[in-house]
N, C-alpha and C positions, 0 to 999 in steps of 0.2 A: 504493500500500500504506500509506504513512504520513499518507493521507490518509484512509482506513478507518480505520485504528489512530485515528484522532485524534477522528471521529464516534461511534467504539464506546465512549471514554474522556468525551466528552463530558456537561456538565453534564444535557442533555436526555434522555442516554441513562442517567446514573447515577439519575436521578428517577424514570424509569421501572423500573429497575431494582425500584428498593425501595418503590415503590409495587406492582410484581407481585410482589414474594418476600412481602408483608404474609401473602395469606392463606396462602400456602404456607407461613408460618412456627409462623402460627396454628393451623394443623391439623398442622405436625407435632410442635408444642407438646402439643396434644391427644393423638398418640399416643403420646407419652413416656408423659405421665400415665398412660393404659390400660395400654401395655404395659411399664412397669416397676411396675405392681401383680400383673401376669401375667395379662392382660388382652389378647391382642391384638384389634388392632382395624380389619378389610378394610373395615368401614360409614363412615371417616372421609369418602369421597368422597359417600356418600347423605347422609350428615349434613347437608355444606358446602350438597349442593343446596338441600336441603330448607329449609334456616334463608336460602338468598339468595331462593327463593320466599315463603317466610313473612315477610322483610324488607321485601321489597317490596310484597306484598301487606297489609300490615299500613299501611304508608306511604301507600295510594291509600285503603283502605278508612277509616279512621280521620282521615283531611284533614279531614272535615266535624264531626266529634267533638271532638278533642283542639286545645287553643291551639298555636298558632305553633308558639311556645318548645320544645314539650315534644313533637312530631308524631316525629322524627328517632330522640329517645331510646325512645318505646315503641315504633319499629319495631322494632330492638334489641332490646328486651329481647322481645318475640312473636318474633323470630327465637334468640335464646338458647334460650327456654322450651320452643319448639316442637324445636331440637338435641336438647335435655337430654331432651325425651319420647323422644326415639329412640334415646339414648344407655340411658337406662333402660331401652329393648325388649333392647336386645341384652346389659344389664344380667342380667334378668332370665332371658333363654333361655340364658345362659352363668353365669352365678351361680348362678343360684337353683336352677333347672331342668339346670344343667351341660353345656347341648348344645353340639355344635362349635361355636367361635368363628368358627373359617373360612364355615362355613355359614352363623350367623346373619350374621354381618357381608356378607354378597355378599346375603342376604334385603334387608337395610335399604338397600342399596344400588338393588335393584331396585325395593323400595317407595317409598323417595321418588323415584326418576325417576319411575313411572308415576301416584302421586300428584301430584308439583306441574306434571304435563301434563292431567292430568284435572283436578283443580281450577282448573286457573290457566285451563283452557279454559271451565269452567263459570262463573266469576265472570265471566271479563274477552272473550269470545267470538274471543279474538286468535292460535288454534291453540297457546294454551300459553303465549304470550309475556304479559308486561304491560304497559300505556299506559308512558307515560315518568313517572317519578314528581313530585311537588308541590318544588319549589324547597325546600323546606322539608322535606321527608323526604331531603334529600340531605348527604351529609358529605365532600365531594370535594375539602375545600381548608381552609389556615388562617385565622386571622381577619388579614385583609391589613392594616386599619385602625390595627392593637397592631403590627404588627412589620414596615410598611413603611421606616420610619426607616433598618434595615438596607441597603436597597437604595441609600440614600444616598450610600452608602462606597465605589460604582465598584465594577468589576468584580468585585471578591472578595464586597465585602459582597451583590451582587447574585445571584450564583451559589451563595453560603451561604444565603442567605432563601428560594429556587426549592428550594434540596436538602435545607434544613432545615426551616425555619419555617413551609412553606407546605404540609404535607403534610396530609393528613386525619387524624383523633384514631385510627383504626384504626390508621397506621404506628407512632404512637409509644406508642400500647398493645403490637400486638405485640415492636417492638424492646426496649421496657421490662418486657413479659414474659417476655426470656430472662434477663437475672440475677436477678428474682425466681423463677423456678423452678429454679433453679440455687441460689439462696439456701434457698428449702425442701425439696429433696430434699437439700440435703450438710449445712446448719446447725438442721431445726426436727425437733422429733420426729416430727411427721404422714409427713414427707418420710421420717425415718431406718427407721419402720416400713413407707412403701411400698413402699422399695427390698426391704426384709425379703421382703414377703409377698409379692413376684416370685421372692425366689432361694429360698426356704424356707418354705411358708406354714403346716407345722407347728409349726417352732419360735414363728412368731410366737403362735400357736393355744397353745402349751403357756405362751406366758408370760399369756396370760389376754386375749389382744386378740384382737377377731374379725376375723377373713381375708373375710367376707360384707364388713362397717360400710367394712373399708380399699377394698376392690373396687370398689364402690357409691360410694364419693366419689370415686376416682378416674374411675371413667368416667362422676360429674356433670362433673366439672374438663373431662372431652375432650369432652361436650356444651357446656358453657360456651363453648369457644373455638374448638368448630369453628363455634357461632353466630354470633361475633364472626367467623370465616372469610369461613363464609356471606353476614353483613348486608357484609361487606368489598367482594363481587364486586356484588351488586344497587344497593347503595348509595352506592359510594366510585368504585371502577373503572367502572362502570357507572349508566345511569340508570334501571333496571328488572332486572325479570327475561326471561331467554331461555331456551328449556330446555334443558338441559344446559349449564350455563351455566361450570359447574366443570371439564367440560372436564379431567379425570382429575388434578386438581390432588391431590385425593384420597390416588391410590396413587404419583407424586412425592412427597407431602409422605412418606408411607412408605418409600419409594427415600430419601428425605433423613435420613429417621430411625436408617435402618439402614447407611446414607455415616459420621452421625456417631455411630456405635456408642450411640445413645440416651443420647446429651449432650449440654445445650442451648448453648452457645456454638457446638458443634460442628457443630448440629443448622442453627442461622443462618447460618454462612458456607454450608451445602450450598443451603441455600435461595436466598442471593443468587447463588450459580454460578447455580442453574438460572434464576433469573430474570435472569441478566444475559443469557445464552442466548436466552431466549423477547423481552427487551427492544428485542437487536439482530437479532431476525426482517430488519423491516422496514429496518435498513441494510445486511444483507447478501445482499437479493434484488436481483437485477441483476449483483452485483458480478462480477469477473473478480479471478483471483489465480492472475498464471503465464499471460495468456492464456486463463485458460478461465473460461467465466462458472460461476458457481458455482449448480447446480438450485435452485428454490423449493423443492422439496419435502427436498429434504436440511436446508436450512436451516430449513423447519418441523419436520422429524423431528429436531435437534438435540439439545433437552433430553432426547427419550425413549430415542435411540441412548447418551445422557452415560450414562442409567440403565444402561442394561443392561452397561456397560463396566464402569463403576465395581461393580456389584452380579455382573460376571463373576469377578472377585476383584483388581480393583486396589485394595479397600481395605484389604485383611487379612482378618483373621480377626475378624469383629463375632459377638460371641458374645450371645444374647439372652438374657434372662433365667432363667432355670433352669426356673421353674415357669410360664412364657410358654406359652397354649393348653392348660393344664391345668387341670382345676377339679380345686378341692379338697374331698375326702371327709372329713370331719372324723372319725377312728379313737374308735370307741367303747370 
């Protein structure tokens, strides 16, 4: 037992950790955004796909075009671009047009699965999947050369450098994106009016700001970063795209969002639960505790069982936003 306890605590398993909670963090960043405009948002898992297809695909297609240097970051940004378009479909059929949120978001969900399997099978003829990407469209690690010195120091400095310094630019964006979003929703005005146009999107309307303008950027922001989710799993965790590759990451980072009553500190520890979970998959198949060996399939069904306990009501009462799933009729 305390020989488990000591592999599941371990430097290997803490790395993994938070390199899988990255895009789960990302996308549940992302729903913050939406749904404290009063925005919700089921399309976060079509998104993620869609931008880890477009990442990938952007990274093989573009190798022969674009210098070295610069191959990695407009995978990126084609995989952002290509979120934000989809973030603005469901923008648009829920804003503009007012139709159920629920609806369009399970649409986009379905549209980019069958999109980046038909596409990805017509460029690349691999039943959907992609080659393995160019060394050079990958972002999987630090720059060893700048911050091996640490490893100098013996064990500590050695196991700080593996958990800290050697992560891909994806970990310490999204970790770095939770006090900045926490900074502009409690400290900036843009923040102080989204939260508004969640709980009340009249009064914001009566003081002369548009409840459309606030809507509309907030769910570019949840395109934005379910890109960055997306480019996370094709390009960091992985060498390509696979389809379905997100792997309901999606409606966990949603389970996470609603664990931390849609606050972003709060939002992050849920994220590292559930990735510590999906982490130690592989050290807890085999094992025995008490005699009994412990199923594979229990131990892969772990994180999705955590959801539904935690969202049975052991977290209280998470109240959403007021004006969450409503569009607003602006009163003549």
């Amino acid at each position: 037992m305390l020989e488990l306890l000591g592999e599941l605590i371990s430097i290997s398993n803490l790395d993994s950790t938070l390199r899988l909670a990255t895009p789960l963090l990302l996308a549940c960043l992302a729903g913050l955004y939406s749904e404290r405009s009063g925005v919700f948002d089921i399309g976060l898992e079509g998104k993620i796909l869609i931008a880890a297809f477009s990442g990938a695909a952007a990274g093989i297609l573009l190798a022969p075009m674009v210098p070295a240097w610069a191959l990695a970051f407009c995978a990126v940004l084609v995989a952002i671009l290509v979120s934000t378009i989809f973030a603005l479909i469901h923008g648009v059929a829920c804003i503009t047009f007012r139709g159920n949120q629920i609806v369009s978001g399970v649409a986009i969900n379905f549209l980019a699965a069958g999109l980046s399997a038909v596409v990805g099978n017509a460029l690349f003829s691999m039943g959907g999947r992609s080659p393995q990407l160019p060394p050079d469209a990958r972002l999987q690690g630090g720059d060893r050369a700048l911050t091996s010195w640490v490893e100098d120091l013996g064990g500590i400095g050695a196991s700080v450098h593996n958990l800290f310094l050697d992560q891909s630019i994806f970990v310490y964006l999204a970790f770095g994106a939770v006090p900045f979003t926490w900074w502009v929703l409690q400290r900036t005005r843009f923040g102080m009016r989204l939260r508004a146009v969640g709980e009340n999107p009249a009064a914001v309307d009566t003081a002369g700001i548009s409840v459309t303008a606030l809507r509309y950027k907030a769910v570019m922001c949840a395109g934005l970063l379910c890109g960055l989710s997306g480019a996370t799993l094709s390009m960091a965790l992985n060498s390509g795209f696979i389809p379905n590759m997100s792997a309901g990451r999606g409606f966990i980072a949603l389970a996470a969002l609603i664990f931390a009553k849609w606050r972003p500190v709060q939002a992050m520890l849920a994220c590292l639960l559930f990735a510590f979970l999906d982490a130690s998959e592989s050290r807890l198949q085999g094992r025995e505790i008490g005699g009994v060996e412990i199923p594979v399939q229990l131990v892969q069904a772990l994180p999705y069982i955590l959801v539904v306990i935690l969202l049975a009501g052991f977290i209280g009462q998470a109240r959403a936003p007021k004006a969450g799933g409503v569009p607003y009729v602006k009163e003549r």
